[in-house]
SEVEXNU-254368 format. One line per field, with one value per residue (C-alpha): residue number from 0; x, y, z; residue in three letters. Coordinates in steps of 0.5 Angstrom, whole numbers. Last residue first. Layout:
N
pos (NUM|...)
X (X|...)
Y (Y|...)
Z (Z|...)
code (ALA|...)
end
This chain:
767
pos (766|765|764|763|762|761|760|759|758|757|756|755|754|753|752|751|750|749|748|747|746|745|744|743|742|741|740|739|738|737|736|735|734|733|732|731|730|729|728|727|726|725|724|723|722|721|720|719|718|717|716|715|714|713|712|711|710|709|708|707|706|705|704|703|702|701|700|699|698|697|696|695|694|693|692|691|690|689|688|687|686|685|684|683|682|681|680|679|678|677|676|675|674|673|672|671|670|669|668|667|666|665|664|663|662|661|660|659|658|657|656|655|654|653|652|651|650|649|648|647|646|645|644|643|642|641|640|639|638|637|636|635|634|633|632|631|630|629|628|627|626|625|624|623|622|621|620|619|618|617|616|615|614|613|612|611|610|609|608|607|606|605|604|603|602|601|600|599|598|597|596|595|594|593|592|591|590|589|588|587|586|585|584|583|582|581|580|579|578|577|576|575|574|573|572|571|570|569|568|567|566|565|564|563|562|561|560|559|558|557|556|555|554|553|552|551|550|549|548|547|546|545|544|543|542|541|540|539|538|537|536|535|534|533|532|531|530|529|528|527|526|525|524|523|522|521|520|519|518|517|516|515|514|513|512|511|510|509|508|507|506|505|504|503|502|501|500|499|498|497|496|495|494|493|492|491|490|489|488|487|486|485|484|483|482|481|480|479|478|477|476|475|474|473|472|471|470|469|468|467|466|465|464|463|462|461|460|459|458|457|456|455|454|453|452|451|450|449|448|447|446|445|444|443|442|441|440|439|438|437|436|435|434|433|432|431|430|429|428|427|426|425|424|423|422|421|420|419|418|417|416|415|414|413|412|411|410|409|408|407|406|405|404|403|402|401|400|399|398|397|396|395|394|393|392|391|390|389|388|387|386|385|384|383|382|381|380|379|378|377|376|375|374|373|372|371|370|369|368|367|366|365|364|363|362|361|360|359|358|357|356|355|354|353|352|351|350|349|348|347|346|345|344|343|342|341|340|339|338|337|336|335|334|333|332|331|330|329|328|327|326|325|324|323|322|321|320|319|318|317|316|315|314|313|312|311|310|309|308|307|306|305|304|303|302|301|300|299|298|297|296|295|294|293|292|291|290|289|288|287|286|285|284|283|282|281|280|279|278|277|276|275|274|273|272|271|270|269|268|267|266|265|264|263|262|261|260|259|258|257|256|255|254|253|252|251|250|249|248|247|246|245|244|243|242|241|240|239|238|237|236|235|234|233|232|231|230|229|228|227|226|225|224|223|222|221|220|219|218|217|216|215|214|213|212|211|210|209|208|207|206|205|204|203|202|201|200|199|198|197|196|195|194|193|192|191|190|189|188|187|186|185|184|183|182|181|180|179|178|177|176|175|174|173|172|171|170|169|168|167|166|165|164|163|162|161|160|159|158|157|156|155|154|153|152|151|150|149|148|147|146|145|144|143|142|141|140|139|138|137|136|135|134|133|132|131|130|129|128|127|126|125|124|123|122|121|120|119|118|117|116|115|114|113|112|111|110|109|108|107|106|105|104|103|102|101|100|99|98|97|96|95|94|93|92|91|90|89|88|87|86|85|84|83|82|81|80|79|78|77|76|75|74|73|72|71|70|69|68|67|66|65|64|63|62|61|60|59|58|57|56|55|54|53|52|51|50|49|48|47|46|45|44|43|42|41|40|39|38|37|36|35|34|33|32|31|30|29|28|27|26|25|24|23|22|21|20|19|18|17|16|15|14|13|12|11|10|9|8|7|6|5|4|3|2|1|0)
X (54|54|47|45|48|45|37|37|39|35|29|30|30|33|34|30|33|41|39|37|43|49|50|51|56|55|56|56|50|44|49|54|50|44|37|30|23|26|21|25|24|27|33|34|33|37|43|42|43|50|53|48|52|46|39|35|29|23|20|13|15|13|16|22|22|22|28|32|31|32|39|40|40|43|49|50|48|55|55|49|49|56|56|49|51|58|54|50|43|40|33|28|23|27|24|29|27|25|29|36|35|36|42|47|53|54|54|48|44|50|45|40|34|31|25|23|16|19|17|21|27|24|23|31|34|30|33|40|39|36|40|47|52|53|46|51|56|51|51|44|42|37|32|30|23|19|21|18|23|24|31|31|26|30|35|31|28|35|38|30|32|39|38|39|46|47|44|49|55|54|56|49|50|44|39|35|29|26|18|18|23|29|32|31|35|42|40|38|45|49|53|59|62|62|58|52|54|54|62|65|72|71|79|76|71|75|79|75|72|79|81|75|72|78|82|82|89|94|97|91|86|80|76|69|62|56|50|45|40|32|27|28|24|24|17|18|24|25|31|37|42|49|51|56|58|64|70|76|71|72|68|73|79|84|82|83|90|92|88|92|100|98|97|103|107|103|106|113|114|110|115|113|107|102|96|96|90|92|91|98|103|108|111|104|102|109|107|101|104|108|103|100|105|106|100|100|107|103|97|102|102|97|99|95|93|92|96|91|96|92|94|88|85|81|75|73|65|64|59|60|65|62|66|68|68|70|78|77|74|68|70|77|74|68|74|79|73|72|79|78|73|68|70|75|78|82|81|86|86|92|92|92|95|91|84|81|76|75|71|66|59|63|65|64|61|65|70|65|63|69|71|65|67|74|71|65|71|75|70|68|76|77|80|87|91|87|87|94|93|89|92|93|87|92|89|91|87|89|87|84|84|88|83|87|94|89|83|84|92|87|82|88|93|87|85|92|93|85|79|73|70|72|74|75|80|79|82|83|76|73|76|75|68|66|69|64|58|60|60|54|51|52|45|41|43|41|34|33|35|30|24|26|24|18|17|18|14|8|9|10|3|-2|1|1|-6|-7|-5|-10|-16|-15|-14|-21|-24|-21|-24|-31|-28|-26|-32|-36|-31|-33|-40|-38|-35|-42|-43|-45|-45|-44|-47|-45|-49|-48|-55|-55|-47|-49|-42|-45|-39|-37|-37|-35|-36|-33|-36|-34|-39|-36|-42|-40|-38|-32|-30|-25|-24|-26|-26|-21|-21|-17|-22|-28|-24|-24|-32|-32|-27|-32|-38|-38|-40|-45|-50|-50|-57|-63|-65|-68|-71|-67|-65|-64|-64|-64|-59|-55|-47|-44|-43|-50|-53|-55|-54|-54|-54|-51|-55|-54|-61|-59|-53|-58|-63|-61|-64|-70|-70|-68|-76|-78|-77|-82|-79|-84|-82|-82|-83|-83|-85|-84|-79|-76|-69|-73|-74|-77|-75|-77|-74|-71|-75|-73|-78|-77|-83|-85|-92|-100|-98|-105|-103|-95|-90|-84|-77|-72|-71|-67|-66|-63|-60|-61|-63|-60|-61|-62|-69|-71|-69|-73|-80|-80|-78|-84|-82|-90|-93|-100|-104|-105|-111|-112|-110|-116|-114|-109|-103|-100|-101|-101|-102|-98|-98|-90|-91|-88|-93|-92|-92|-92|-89|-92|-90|-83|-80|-79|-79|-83|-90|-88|-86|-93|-97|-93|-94|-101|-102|-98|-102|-109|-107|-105|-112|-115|-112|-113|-111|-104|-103|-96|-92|-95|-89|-92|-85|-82|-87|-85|-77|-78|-82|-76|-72|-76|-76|-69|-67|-71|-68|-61|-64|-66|-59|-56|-59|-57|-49|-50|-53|-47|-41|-44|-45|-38|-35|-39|-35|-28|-30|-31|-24|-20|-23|-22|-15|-13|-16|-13|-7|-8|-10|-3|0|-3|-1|6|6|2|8|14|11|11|18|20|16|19|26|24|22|28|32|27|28|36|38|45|51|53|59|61|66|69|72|69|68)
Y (107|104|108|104|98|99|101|95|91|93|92|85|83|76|75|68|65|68|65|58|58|60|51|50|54|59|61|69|73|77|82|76|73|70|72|70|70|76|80|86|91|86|84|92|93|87|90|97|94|91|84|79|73|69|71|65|64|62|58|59|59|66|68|65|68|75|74|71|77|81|78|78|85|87|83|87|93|93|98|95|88|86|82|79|77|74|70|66|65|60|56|53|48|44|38|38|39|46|50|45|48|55|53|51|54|55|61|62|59|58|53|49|46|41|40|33|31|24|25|29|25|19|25|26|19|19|26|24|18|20|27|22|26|34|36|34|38|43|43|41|43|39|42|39|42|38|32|33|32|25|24|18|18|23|18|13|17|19|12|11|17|15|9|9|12|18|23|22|22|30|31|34|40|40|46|45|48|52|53|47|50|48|42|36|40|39|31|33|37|30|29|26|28|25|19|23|28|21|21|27|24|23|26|32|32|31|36|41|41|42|48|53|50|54|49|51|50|46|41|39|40|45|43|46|43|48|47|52|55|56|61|66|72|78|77|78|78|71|70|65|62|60|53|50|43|39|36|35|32|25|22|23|27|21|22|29|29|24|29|35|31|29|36|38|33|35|42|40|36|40|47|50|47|45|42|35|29|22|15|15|12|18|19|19|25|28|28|31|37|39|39|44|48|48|50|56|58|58|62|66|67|73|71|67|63|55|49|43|36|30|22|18|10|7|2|-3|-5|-10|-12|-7|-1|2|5|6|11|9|10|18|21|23|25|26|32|35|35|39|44|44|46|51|54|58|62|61|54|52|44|39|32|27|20|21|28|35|35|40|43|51|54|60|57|52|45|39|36|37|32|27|27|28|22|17|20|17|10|10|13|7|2|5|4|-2|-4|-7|-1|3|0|1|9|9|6|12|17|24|30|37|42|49|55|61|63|69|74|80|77|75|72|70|67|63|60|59|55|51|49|48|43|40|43|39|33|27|22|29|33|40|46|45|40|45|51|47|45|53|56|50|53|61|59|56|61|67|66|64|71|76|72|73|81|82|78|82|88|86|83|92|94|90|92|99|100|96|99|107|104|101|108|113|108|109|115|115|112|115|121|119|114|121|124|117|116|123|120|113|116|117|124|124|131|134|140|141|146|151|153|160|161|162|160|153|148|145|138|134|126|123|116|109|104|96|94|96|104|106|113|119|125|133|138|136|140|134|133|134|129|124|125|123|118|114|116|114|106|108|113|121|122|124|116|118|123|125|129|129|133|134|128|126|127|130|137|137|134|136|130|131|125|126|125|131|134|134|139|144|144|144|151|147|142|147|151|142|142|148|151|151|157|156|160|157|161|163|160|163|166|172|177|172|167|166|159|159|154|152|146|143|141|136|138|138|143|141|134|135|132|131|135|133|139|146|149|156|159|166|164|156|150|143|143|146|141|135|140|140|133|130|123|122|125|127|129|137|139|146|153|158|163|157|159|164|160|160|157|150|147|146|147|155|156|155|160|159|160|157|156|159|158|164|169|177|173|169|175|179|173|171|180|179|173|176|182|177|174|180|183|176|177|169|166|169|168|166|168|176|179|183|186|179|176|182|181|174|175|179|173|169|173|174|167|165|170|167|161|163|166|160|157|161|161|153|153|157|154|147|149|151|145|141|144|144|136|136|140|136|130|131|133|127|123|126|125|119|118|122|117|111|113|114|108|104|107|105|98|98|100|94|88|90|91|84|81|83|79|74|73|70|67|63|68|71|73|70|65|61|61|55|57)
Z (232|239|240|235|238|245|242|237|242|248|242|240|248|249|257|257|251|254|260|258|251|256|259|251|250|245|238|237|239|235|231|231|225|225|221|220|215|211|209|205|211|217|212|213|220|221|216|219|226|225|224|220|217|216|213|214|210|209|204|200|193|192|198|196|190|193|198|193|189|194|197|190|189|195|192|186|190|194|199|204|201|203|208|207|200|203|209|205|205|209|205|208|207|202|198|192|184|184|189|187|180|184|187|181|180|188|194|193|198|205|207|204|209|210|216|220|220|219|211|210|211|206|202|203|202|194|192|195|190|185|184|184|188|187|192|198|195|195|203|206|214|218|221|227|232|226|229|236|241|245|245|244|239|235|234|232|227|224|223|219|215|213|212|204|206|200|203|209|204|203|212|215|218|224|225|233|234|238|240|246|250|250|254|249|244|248|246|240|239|241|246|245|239|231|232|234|228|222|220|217|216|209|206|203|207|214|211|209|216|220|217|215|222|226|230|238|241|236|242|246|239|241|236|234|230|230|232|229|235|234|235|238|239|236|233|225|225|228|231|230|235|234|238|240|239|241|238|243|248|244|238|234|236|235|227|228|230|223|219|221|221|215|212|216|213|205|206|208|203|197|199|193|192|186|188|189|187|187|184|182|186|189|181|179|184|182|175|177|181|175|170|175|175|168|166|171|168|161|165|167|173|177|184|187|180|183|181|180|180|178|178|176|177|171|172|168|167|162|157|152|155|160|165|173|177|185|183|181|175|177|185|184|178|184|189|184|183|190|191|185|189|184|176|171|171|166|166|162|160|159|157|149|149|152|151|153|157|159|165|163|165|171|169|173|168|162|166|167|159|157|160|157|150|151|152|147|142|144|143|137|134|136|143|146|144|147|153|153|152|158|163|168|166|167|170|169|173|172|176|177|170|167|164|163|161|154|153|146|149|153|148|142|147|148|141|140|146|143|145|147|142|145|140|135|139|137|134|127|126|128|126|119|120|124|117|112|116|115|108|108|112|107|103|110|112|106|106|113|113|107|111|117|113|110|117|120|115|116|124|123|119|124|129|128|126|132|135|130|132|140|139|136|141|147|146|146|152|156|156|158|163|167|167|170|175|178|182|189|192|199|202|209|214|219|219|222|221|213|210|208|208|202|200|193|193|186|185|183|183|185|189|196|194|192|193|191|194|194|199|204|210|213|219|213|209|215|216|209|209|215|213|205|206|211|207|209|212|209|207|200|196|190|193|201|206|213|214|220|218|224|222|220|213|206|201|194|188|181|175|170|174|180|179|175|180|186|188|185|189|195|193|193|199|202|207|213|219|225|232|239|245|252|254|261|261|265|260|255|251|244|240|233|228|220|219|212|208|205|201|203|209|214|213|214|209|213|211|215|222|222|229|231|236|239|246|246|243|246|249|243|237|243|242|235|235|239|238|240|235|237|230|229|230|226|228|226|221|217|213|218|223|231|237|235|242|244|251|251|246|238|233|225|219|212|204|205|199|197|203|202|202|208|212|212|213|220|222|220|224|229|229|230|236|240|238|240|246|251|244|245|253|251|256|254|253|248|246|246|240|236|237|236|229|227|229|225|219|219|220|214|209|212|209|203|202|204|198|193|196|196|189|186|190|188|181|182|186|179|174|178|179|171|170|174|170|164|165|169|163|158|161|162|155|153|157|154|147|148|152|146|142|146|147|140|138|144|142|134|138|141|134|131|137|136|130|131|125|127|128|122|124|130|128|134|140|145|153)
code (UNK|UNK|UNK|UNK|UNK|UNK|UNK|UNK|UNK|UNK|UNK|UNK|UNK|UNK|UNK|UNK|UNK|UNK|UNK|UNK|UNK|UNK|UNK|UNK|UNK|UNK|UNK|UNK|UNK|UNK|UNK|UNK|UNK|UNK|UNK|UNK|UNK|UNK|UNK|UNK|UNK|UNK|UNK|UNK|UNK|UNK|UNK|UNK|UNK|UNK|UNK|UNK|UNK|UNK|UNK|UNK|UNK|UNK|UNK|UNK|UNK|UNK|UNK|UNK|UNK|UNK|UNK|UNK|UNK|UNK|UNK|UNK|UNK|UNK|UNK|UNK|UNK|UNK|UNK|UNK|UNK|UNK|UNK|UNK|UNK|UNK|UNK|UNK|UNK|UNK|UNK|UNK|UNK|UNK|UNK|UNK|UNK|UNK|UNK|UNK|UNK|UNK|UNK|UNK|UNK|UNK|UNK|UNK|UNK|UNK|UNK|UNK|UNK|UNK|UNK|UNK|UNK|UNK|UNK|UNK|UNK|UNK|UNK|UNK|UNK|UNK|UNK|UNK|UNK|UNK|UNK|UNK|UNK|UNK|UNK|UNK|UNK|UNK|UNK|UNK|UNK|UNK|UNK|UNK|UNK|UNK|UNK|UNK|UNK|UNK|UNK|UNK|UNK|UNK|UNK|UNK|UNK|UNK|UNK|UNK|UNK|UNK|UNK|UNK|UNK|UNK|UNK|UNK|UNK|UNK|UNK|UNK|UNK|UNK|UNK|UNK|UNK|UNK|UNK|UNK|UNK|UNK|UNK|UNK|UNK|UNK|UNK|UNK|UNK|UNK|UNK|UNK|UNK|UNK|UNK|UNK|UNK|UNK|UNK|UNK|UNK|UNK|UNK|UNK|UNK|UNK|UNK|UNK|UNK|UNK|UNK|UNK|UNK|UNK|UNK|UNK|UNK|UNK|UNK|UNK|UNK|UNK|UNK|UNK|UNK|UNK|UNK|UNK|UNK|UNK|UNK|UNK|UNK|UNK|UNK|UNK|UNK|UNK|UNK|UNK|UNK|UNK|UNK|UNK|UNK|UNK|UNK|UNK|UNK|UNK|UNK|UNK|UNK|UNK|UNK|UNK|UNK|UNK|UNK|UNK|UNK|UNK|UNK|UNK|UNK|UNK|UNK|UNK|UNK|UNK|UNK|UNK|UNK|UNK|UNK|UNK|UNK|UNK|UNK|UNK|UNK|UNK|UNK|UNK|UNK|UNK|UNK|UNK|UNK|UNK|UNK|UNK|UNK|UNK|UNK|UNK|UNK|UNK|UNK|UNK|UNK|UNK|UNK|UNK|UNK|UNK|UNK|UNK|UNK|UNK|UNK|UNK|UNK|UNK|UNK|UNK|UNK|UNK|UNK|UNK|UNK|UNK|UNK|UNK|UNK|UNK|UNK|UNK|UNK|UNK|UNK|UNK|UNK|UNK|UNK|UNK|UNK|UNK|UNK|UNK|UNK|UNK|UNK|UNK|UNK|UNK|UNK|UNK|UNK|UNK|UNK|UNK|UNK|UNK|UNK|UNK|UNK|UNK|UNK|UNK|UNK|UNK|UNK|UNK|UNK|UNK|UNK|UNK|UNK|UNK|UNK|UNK|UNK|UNK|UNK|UNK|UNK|UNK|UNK|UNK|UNK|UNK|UNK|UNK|UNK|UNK|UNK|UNK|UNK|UNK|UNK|UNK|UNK|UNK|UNK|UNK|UNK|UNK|UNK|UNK|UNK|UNK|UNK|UNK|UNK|UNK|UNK|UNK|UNK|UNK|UNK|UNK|UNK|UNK|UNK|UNK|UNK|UNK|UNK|UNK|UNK|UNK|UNK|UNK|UNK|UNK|UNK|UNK|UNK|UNK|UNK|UNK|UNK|UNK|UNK|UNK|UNK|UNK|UNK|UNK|UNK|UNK|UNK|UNK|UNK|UNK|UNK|UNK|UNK|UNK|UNK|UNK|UNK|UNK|UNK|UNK|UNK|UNK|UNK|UNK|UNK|UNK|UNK|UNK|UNK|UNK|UNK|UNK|UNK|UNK|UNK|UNK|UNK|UNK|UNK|UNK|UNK|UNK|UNK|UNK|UNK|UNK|UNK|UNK|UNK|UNK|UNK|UNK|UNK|UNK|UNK|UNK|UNK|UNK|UNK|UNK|UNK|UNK|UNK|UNK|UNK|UNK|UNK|UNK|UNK|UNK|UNK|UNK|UNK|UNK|UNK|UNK|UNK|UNK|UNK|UNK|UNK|UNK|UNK|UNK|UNK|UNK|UNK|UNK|UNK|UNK|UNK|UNK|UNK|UNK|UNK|UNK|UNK|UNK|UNK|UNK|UNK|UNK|UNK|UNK|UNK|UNK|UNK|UNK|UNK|UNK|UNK|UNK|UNK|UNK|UNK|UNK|UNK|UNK|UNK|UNK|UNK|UNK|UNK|UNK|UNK|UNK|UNK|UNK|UNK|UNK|UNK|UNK|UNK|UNK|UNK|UNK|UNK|UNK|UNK|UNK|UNK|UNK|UNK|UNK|UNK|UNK|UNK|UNK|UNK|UNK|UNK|UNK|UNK|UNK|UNK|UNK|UNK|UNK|UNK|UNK|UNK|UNK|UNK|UNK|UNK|UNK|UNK|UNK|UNK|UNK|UNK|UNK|UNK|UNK|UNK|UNK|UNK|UNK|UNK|UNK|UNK|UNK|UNK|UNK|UNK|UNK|UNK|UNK|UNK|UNK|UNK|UNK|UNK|UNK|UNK|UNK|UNK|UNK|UNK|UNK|UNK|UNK|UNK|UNK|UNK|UNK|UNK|UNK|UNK|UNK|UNK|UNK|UNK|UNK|UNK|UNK|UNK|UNK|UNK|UNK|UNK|UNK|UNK|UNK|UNK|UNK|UNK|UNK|UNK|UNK|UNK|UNK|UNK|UNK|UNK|UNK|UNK|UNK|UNK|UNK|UNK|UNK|UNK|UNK|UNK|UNK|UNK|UNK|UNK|UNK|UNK|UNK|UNK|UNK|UNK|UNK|UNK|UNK|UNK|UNK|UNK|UNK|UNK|UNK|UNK|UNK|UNK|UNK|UNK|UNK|UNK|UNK|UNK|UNK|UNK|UNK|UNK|UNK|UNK|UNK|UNK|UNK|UNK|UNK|UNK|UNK|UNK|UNK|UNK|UNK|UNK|UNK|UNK|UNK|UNK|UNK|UNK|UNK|UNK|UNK|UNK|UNK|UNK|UNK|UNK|UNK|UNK|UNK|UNK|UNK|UNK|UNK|UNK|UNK|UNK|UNK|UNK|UNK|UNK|UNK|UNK|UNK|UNK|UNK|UNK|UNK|UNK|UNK|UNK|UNK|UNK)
end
């Protein structure tokens, strides 16, 4: 973080270019809405439209149904009045009156071309179309017949329009049985109603292109136009059948060639027939309304467009004109301050570079920390070289300190030997690490032909409570000079009571190194579950210490310390039993994570230490997860890549746990091989009041999804977490909610009586 001179800034188009972007977008969006609108509107109207015409032509058509049913039941009646059992051929007189009385109700009836008496074994007897009855032709499904075994006195029957030879057009049979006093069939009348008199009731909706269905409650067809199959086709049956239940009267539907139809029904009001009248009308239809107007809306926003886009260059070709010709000046300021507030060897801030920065900040923004570092020799060295070998020298330093800087950490330069980092974000331990790392007694320098290396004494004094940062510069200066008063070549945090501090640390490193490789250190192991299926899937093993005369030594004590002062040897090294031989035990579906200390990925035979291991165990590789911090990720790229693709290769996952939590994790998604990603505990925590912290869960949930990563929520300690984790798709979860770390003799039991659901149901209650 650089002060320096804001007015003007470099010339940024794009900036102007994307309120440009923006203006346009808003206009298209104006017109996009409108057209929407219209488009909506256009089409209530049409389906209002064609529910009308459905209305009149439905209400013209029961009409002549109705009609219908009248004839026939007053045919009925007549026929019951001669209670002759349908001896109507044997009495010629009968015979004649009820042809008469056919001949009479047709020609009162439009639409009906034909009424006829059948006796009660379904033999066509009498006919108002035909003096003396023809032969009719066997028809061996007999659907006369089948419709009156299934009614009832009073009912009546309607059958598909069929072309008979004696009729000479397609008809549809609208027929009611007679029964007599006794409950017996005696007769069947039918009346024929000319398909093409419904065609024309039809008429003013089937002429603008839709198709019309007339059918049961059940969906088999009695008519159809144009003529087809006359019952309602496959690909509509199921949602028109659903909307009928609904009392939908209108609906949507695709069919299988991608056509977009508007599908309209309505109920016959006539209780005689109890029909559905349903018609399929073409979107296409309505989208042509709307696209005539859309045209010329269309042409007016391009218009619109075309204008403010010319307008807006013009005027962004002015401001670029104005800028260039005051940027020389700014140029020569930038120089100056430059040269005023900066070490010009290398390139960071000078000490009053550095005053300015952090006074700029103010007592608002302290930094969390302060790192001086003193390059020991440095100054004699320079003496014995040129000016470009100095300069090359100086510049590889800065280049390592600049390194390990986070977005809003500053760099200076503070004299010829000493540097200085005031540190704004992250771990200031971890910070101070990463520099003893870079600059320590294992970094060397090239200087020609030859390489030399250049040991440090460093303080770090650390903001706890808000100091100054001119006390906290202080502090750390202080820590350095007695790190080189002790030596040099060491890293000290600034300490009230430094001697009693660095004894106990001391004491502490000296207990664990006794630790190692005995029953004092061993794992437990913290189990994960599948959230899909509430199932266990694996178990992450986790390092404790239960020290003789400390008790149990929490983790967040003793692993730092064994990292910072490399004590994390290879796990099998570390304890007695290792997590692959406790692995062998469990079922074959659950796997085994394993921490792996940064110094592993950077052993060349890593892979094949592990693959040896895993052979004595006799587990499958792919059952093993092996658990990647980002210190790992923080030594040489090539290397740690190199070591984890051979890893990989063995079958064997990798995975990177507590994502998020460093400067750098989504580079490691596209450059490192990991199978799974473990997202840190803090995010977990807080997601449900902090929506900065949901909003990362989210996202990371989302992108790995789209990477093809699973991903383990860790720190999950409440139902309402889980439920929402389950929500957003995460693979897996672990925390306390599911259980705590356990021994290794309780992981059978407690697989064996897991139950997701018990669980949910007992804290939910809890709550």
């Amino acid at each position: 973080m650089i002060y320096t001179e804001k007015n003007p800034t470099n010339w940024q188009p794009g900036r102007w270019y994307s309120y440009l972007f923006m203006v346009c977008i808003s206009i298209i969006g104006f017109f996009w809405l409108y057209l929407d609108y219209s488009y909506k509107s256009i089409d209530k109207d049409e389906k209002n439209k064609i529910a009308n015409s459905l209305a009149i032509s439905v209400a013209n058509a029961n009409s002549v149904f109705t009609s219908t049913a009248f004839s026939l039941a007053k045919v009925e009646q007549h026929l019951q009045k001669t209670n002759l059992q349908g001896k109507f051929l044997q009495d010629t007189k009968v015979h004649t009156e009820i042809r008469n009385l056919l001949i009479q109700e047709v020609a009162i009836i439009p639409g009906v071309i034909s009424m006829s008496v059948l006796d009660h074994h379904g033999k066509w007897i009498i006919s108002s179309r035909f003096k003396e009855v023809p032969q009719a032709p066997i028809n061996p499904e007999r659907p006369v017949w089948n419709a009156v075994k299934n009614s009832k006195p009073n009912d009546y029957f309607l059958l598909p329009p069929s072309k008979s030879p004696s009729l000479g057009m397609p008809s549809i049979a609208f027929g009611r049985p007679v029964f007599d006093r006794t409950g017996k069939l005696s007769a069947i009348v039918i009346a024929f109603i000319a398909e093409e008199s419904i065609q024309q009731i039809f008429g003013s909706i089937f002429l603008e292109g839709q198709k019309i269905f007339i059918t049961n409650s059940d969906g088999n067809g009695l008519l159809s136009l144009p003529n087809g199959s006359y019952g309602i086709p496959k690909w509509i049956y199921p949602k028109w059948q659903t909307s009928l239940e609904k009392g939908i009267e209108t609906f949507d539907i695709t069919d299988d060639q991608d056509n977009r139809w508007n599908i309209t029904t309505l109920h016959s009001t006539d209780n005689k027939t109890n029909l559905i009248y349903t018609v399929l009308t073409p979107r296409t239809r309505i989208f042509e309304q709307w696209w005539l107007l859309g045209k010329t809306v269309i042409l007016a926003g391009a218009f619109c467009l075309i204008t403010l886009i010319i307008l807006s260059e013009l005027w962004i070709q002015e401001r670029k004109r104005l800028h260039f010709k005051t940027k020389d000046l700014v140029n020569k300021n930038s120089q100056l301050h430059h040269i005023v507030f900066h070490d010009t060897a290398s390139n960071l801030l000078n000490a009053n570079g550095l005053e300015q920065e952090l006074t700029r900040l103010g007592v608002n923004h302290p930094p969390i920390a302060i790192h001086v570092i003193s390059i020991e020799r440095l100054q004699a060295l320079s003496d014995t070289l040129n000016l470009g070998n100095e300069n090359s020298l100086i510049q590889q330093i800065s280049s390592k300190l600049t390194s390990c800087l986070g977005a809003n950490d500053i760099a200076a330069r503070l004299a010829n030997e000493e540097f200085c980092i005031a540190q704004y974000g992250g771990d200031a331990n971890k910070m101070a690490s990463n520099i003893a790392v870079l600059l320590g007694d294992k970094s060397s320098y090239i200087l020609g032909d030859r390489t030399i290396i250049l040991p440090i004494s460093a303080g770090t004094a650390i903001n706890e409570n808000g100091t100054d940062w001119h006390q906290l510069l202080r502090e750390a200066r202080s820590a350095m000079e007695r790190a080189r008063s002790e030596g040099g070549g060491k890293f000290l945090k600034f300490e009230p009571s430094a001697d009693k501090a660095i004894h106990e640390q001391l004491l502490l490193e000296q207990d664990f190194r006794a630790a190692i490789g005995t029953h004092q250190l061993y794992m437990m192991y913290q189990p994960i579950c599948h959230v899909a299926t509430g199932k266990i899937s694996g178990f992450e093993s986790l390092m404790r210490w239960n020290s003789p005369s400390r008790g149990m030594v929490p983790p967040g004590i003793f692993i730092p310390m064994a990292e910072r002062r490399g004590l994390l040897l290879p796990i099998d090294q570390m304890v007695e039993r290792s997590p692959l031989l406790a692995a062998r035990d469990w079922p074959d579906d659950i796997s085994v994570s394993i921490n792996c200390p940064a110094f592993d990925f950077l052993d060349s035979s890593m892979a094949t230490r592990l693959q040896e291991h895993l052979h004595k165990a006799g587990i499958n590789p792919r059952r093993c997860y092996i658990e990647v911090t980002e210190s790992a990720l923080l030594q040489d790229d090539e290397q740690v890549l190199s070591v984890m693709r051979d890893v990989k290769a063995l079958g064997v996952n990798l995975a990177i746990d507590d994502f998020g939590s460093g400067h750098a994790s989504l580079s490691y998604l596209h450059k490192f091989p990991f199978n799974l990603i473990k997202i840190d505990r803090s995010f977990i925590q807080a997601m449900d009041k902090d929506a900065g912290a949901a909003a990362i869960v989210e996202a990371t949930l989302t992108l790995s999804q789209r990477l093809g990563l699973d991903v383990v929520a860790e720190g999950v300690e409440t139902p309402e977490q889980f439920l929402h984790l389950k929500k957003l798709g995460c693979t897996y979860v672990q925390g306390y909610w599911i259980a705590k770390p356990m021994n290794e003799d309780e992981i059978s039991h407690f697989v064996k009586n897991f139950n997701i659901q018990a669980l949910l149901q007992r804290t939910s209650s809890v709550a």
